[in-house]
C-alpha positions, 0 to 999 in steps of 0.5 A: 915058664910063667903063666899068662895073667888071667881071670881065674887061678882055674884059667891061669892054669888052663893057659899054661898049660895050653901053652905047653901043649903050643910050645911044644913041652907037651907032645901028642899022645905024651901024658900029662901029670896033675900032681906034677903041675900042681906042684910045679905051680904050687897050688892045689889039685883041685883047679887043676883037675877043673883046667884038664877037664875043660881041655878036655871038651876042647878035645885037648887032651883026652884022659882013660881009665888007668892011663892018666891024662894025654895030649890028643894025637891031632889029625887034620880030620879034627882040624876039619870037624871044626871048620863047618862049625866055625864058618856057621857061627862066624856067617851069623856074627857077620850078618848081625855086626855089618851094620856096625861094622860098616860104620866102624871098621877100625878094630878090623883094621888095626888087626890087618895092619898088624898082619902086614908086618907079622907077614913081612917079618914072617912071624908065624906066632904073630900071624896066628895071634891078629888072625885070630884077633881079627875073627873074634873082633869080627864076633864081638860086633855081633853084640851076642855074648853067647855067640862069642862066648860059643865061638871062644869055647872052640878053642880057634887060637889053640888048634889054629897054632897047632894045625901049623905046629903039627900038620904045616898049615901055614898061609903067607898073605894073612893079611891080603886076605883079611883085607878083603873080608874088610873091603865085603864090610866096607862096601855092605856086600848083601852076602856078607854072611855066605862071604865069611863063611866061605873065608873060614872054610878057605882056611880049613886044612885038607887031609 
């Protein structure tokens, strides 16, 4: 598997791995060795270690005295944790994107017009990919770095792909729905705000 190219040999290796926790190459509750990756990337331990720490406050995996490092056994209660969480930074990026997004709805668009055909062709890895796209272009119209840069650190595109992965939580009208957070921009609905909020936690999976 090659990794993805990214910013960072630190974050190229994060990506990799994410990316075998997503595929599958790594189970829940299965261990995940560092001087294995290490070697298989042939680099040092030490951005490897610096990528499992970081996954680990992404609640990736979790690591234990004597036991290494292991892939989290995901329960829809943590799916659910991080919901509210989301739903709350996405209700602040929409109130302050709408003026902008109103005039220019096209990078939103675009991500719905990809979703039409990733729904027609039930292409679930496509269906994740401009869902997620979508969202974090709806906060980057915010004009707040730290507010993208807090929403990022959730981690959306990883534990969306393993909610369907693992606990079924598959949609089918991804684009329908997108379509009407669209048209509540469009139109300059007062409620943008409670409107979004309310589409994310649409999304949330139920125990």
């Amino acid at each position: 598997m090659t990794p993805p190219v990214v910013h960072s040999l630190r974050e190229q290796i994060r990506e990799y791995i994410v990316e075998g926790i997503v595929s599958g190459r790594w189970k829940p509750g299965e261990r995940i060795v560092e001087r294995g990756i290490a070697v298989e990337l042939e680099v040092s331990q030490t951005p490897v270690r610096e990528a499992l720490r970081e996954l680990e406050v992404m609640r990736l995996i979790e690591s234990a005295p004597n036991k290494g490092v292991r892939v989290r056994n995901m329960t829809a209660a943590d799916l659910e944790e991080i919901y509210p969480v989301r739903a709350g930074l996405e209700q602040i990026a929409a109130e302050l994107a709408a003026p902008r997004l109103r005039a220019d709805l096209s990078a939103l668009e675009a991500e719905v017009a990809l979703l039409h055909a990733a729904d027609r062709d039930g292409d679930g890895q496509a269906q994740v990919r401009h869902t997620v796209a979508f969202h974090r272009e709806l906060v980057r119209a915010s004009g707040n770095s730290v507010l993208l840069h807090t929403w990022e650190s959730l981690g959306i595109e990883v534990w969306t792909a393993l909610s369907i992965r693992w606990l079924g939580t598959r949609q089918q009208a991804y684009a329908e729905e997108h379509q009407e957070v669209v048209e509540v921009f469009r139109r300059g609905d007062p409620r943008v705000g409670e409107l979004v909020r309310e589409h994310v936690l649409g999304c949330a999976p139920r125990t």
